[in-house]
N, C-alpha and C positions, 0 to 999 in steps of 0.2 A: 504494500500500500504506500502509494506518496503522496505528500501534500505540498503545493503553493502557497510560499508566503512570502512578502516583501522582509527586505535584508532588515528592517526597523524591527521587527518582531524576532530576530535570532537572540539568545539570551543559553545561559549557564544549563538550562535544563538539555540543553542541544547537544552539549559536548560530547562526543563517541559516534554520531550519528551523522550517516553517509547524506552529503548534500551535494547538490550542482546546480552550476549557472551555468551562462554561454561561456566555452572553455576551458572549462573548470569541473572534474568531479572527485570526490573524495570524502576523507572523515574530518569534521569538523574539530580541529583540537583548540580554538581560542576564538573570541569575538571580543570585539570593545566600539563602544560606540563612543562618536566623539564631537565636537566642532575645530571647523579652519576660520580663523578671525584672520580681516585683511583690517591693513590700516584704513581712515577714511569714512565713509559713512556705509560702506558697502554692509549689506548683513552677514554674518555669520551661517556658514554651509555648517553644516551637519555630515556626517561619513558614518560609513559601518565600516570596521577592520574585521574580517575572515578569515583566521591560519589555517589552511584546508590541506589534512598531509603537513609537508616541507614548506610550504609556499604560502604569501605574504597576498590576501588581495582585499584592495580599499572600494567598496561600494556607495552608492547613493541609496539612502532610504527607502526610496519607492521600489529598487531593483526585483527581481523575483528569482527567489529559491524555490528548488525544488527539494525537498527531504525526501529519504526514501530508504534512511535504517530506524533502526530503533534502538537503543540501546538497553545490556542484558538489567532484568532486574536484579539488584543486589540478593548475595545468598540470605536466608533469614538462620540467624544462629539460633541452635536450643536454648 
């Protein structure tokens, strides 16, 4: 089963779970969201950071992921 969602919605509960965009697929091992502030009155951009695997990719909020693992449930101890 996969699901679409825009890169503003990836968060901590994702980590281990295979995701792709255009050019990109893999396991998600880090996110961070963030803003780019420019001098002047321009507004402040917003990014999503995606470590997917090895690799470093900076998104736009609205972008669209697809998910498409899950990750295992924790063992439950006696």
């Amino acid at each position: 089963m996969s699901t679409v969602i825009e890169a503003r919605r990836l968060n901590n509960t994702d980590l281990g779970k295979t995701i792709s965009f255009p050019g990109t697929e893999g396991t998600l091992r880090g996110v961070v969201h963030g803003f780019i502030t420019e001098e002047g009155p321009a507004p402040s951009k917003k990014f999503v950071t995606a470590i997917v695997d090895k690799e470093t990719h900076v998104l736009a909020p609205h972008d669209k992921i697809t998910i498409t693992g899950r990750m295992k449930k924790p063992e439950v101890q006696p």
